[in-house]
Structures are given as C-alpha cells and as structure tokens.
PLY file of the C-alpha trace (Angstrom):
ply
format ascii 1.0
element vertex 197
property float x
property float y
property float z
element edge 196
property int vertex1
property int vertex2
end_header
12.62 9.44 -16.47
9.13 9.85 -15.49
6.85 8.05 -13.03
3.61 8.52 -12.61
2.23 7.14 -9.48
-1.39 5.29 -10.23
-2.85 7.01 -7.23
-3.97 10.61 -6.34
-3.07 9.93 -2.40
-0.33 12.55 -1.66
1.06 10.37 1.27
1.71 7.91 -1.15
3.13 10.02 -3.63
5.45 11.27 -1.59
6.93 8.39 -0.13
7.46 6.82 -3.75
9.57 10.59 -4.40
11.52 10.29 -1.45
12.48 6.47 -2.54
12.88 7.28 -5.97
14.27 10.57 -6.95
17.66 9.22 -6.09
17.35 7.39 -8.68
17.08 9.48 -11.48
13.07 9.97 -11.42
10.61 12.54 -11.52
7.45 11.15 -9.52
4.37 12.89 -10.23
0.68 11.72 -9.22
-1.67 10.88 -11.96
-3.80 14.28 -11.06
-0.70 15.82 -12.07
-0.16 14.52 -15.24
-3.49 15.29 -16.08
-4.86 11.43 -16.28
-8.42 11.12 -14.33
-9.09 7.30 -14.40
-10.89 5.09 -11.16
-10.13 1.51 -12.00
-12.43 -0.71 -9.96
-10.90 -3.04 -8.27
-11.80 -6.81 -9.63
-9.02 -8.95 -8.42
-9.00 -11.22 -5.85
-5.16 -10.83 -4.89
-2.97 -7.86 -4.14
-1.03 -8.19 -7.43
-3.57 -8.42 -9.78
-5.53 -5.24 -8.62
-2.15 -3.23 -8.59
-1.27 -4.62 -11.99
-5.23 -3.75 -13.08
-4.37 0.14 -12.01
-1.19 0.14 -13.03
-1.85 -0.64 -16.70
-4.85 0.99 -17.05
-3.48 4.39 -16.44
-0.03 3.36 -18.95
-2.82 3.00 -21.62
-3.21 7.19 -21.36
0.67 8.27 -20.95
3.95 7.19 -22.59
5.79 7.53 -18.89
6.81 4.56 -16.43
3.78 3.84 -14.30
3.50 2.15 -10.94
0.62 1.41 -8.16
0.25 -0.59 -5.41
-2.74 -2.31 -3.73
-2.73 -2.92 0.51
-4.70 -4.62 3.01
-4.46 -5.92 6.29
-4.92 -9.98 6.78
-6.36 -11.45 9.47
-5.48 -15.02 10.70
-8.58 -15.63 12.59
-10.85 -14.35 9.98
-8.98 -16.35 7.28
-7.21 -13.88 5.56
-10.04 -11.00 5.92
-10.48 -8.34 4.93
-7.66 -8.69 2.62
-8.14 -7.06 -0.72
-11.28 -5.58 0.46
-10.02 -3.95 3.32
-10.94 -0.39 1.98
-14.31 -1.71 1.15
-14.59 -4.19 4.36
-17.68 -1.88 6.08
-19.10 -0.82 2.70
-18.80 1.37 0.63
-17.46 5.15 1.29
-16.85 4.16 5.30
-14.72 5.95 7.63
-11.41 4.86 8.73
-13.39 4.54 12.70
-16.20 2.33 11.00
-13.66 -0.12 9.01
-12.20 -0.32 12.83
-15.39 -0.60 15.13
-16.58 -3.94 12.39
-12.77 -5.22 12.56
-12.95 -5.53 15.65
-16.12 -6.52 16.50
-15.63 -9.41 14.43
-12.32 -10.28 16.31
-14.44 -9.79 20.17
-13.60 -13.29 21.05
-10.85 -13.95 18.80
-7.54 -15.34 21.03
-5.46 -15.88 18.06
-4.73 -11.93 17.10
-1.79 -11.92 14.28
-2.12 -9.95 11.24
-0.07 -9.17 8.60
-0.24 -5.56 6.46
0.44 -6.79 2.70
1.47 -4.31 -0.31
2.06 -5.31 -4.02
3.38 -2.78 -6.28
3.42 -3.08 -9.87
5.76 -1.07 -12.44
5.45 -0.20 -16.19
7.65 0.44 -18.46
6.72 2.64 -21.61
7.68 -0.60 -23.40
5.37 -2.45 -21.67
7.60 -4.36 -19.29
6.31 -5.32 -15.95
7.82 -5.62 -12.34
5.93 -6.95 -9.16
7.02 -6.68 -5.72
5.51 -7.58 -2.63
6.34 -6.78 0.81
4.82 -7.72 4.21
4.80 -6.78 8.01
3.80 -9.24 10.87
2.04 -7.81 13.84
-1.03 -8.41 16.05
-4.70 -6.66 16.30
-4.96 -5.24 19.49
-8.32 -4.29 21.63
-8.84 -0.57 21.02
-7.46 1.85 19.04
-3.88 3.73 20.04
-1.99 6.71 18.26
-3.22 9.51 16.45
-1.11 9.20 13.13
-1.64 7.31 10.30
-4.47 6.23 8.58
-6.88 2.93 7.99
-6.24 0.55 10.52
-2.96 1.85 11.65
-4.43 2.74 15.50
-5.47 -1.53 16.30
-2.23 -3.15 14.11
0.52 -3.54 16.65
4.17 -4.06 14.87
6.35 -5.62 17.56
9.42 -4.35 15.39
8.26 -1.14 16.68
7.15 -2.09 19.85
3.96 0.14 19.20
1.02 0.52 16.80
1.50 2.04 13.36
-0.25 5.27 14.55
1.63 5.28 17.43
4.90 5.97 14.53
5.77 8.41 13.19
6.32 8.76 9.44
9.62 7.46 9.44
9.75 4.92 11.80
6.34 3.56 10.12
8.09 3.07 6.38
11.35 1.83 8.03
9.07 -1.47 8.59
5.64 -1.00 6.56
4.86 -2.71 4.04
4.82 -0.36 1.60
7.92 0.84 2.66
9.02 -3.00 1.91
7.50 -3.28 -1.18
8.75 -0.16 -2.86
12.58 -1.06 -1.47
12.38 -4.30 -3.37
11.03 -2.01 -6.51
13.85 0.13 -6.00
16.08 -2.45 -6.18
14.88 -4.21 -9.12
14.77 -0.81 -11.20
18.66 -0.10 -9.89
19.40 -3.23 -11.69
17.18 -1.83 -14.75
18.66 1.53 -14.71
21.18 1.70 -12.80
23.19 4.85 -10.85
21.76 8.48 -12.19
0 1
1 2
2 3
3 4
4 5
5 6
6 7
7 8
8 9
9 10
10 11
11 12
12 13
13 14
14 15
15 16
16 17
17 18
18 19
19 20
20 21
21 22
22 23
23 24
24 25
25 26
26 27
27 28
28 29
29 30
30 31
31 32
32 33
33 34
34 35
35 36
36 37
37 38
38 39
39 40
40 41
41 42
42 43
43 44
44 45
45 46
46 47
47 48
48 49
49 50
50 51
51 52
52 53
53 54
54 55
55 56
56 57
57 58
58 59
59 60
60 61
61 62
62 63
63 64
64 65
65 66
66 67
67 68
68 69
69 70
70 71
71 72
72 73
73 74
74 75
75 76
76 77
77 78
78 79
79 80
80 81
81 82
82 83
83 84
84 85
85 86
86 87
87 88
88 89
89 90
90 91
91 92
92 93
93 94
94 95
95 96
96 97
97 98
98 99
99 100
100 101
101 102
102 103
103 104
104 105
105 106
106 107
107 108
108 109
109 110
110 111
111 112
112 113
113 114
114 115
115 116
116 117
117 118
118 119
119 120
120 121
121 122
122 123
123 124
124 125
125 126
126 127
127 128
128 129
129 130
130 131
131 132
132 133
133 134
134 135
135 136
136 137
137 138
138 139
139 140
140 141
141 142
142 143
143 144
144 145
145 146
146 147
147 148
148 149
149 150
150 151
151 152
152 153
153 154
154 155
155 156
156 157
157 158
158 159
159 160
160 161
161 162
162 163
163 164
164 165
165 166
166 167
167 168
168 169
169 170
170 171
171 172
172 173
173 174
174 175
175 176
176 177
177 178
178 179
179 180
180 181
181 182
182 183
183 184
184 185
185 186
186 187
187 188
188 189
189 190
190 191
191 192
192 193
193 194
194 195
195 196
C-alpha cells in the first residue's frame, strides 16, 4: 500500500518511511505523486488542521493519505503560539525571528514549561479516518543552544534528553518528539488495521 505524506518537507517524509515501510508501505511525498495543493490552515486545534490537509489532498489520489499539524504551547502565554506557531511572527518569518518574538514575549516570564504538540491524521482510500496525538513536556530556556533542528528546537529544553532539541541529534530527537510520538501511536493503530507485511 501507498502513503502519501500531505507535506512536501523531506525531513518529514522521511521519518514517516523509516516508521512505516516495515509495515508494508510505500511513503512518497505529495510532490512525488504529482499532487500540488496548499491547504490554508483554518482550524483552531492541531487535529482539525491535520485532518483539513489530510483530506484535501485524498480528494486528488486513490492512496492512503496522512499529515500532521505541530506547534509549541506555552504555559505562560496561555497556550501560544499553538497552532500558529509557523505563522506566530507573520507571515514568511525565519526560524531566528519566530525565536527573537518568543522570547521576547517570555523576558519576564518565571513560569517556563512548554509542551511540543503533533496530531496526525490518516486516510484510508475508503474514507476511514485515524487521529493520533502525541506530546513532549519541556521548558523555554533564555537563548538559543544547538545547531540542529529546525523552528524552535534551539530555546525548547526536553529534560528526557537533558538538552535542547537542537542540541539532538536525529535520533535521539524522534526517540521523544512529538512527532515521533504521534506517528508511533499511528503505527500502532494501522498494525491493528493491517497487520504484519
């Protein structure tokens, strides 16, 4: 079976193949299966705006689809920037800029815990629909530390870790992300679903 992956972010796609082809599925990007779609994002939670990318893009194949949505929530700033975290210093700013607002709005913040938050949505051709969720605690810290990774990686410190995402590398960052979570629970459901290949 075929998945196409509602996203044309090869870091992505190549964590959902490396979860996935196990069992039993091709996972290709939707670039690569020749679908060119850019669903805005209108929902006000994690689920719905995967679910909103998801099914627009099994509306133009006949494959299994899946897509995620992610943001990092703030306790201090009541939940911000949330589902807007890509958009949080307007539109088309860098990954420094998103970071330089973040934290100026946290300056005199004591309370500093965060949580990263993924849903991920799947489609069957059939039109059957799985949600998972998956979530990582950690704290925003004063400055930026690490070179890898991407977003707000270099200020979200995971104490699982004992360092910030971009201090991680690939593989110790998906042991714990939440992406990494969220996709494990997928995988899990769609074992059930499909079971061994």
């Amino acid at each position: 079976m075929r998945i196409v992956a509602a996203t044309n972010n090869v870091n992505k796609v190549r964590e959902i193949k490396k979860i996935f082809e196990p069992l039993g599925f091709e996972v290709v990007s939707q670039h690569e299966a020749g679908i060119d779609v850019d669903v805005e994002e209108t929902g006000r939670t994690f689920e719905r705006n995967a679910l909103l990318k998801a099914r627009a893009v099994a509306m133009l194949c006949d494959d299994c689809v899946m897509a995620d949505d992610s943001g990092l929530c703030v306790e201090a700033l009541d939940g911000r920037p949330g589902v807007y975290s890509a958009r949080y210093a307007g539109e088309g700013a860098s990954d420094a800029q998103k970071i330089e607002k973040l934290l100026g709005e946290m300056k005199d913040e004591k309370n500093r815990r965060a949580k990263f938050v993924t849903s991920m949505a799947f489609i069957f051709p059939d039109g059957r629909e799985i949600v998972t969720k998956g979530e990582v605690n950690g704290r925003i810290i004063d400055k930026p530390e690490g070179e890898n990774g991407f977003g707000y990686d270099p200020v979200f410190y995971c104490p699982e870790l004992g360092k910030t995402f971009a201090q991680a590398d690939d593989d110790e960052k998906n042991s714990v992300s939440h992406r990494g979570r969220a996709l494990k629970a997928l995988y899990g459901e769609l074992k059930q679903v499909v079971g061994d290949k």
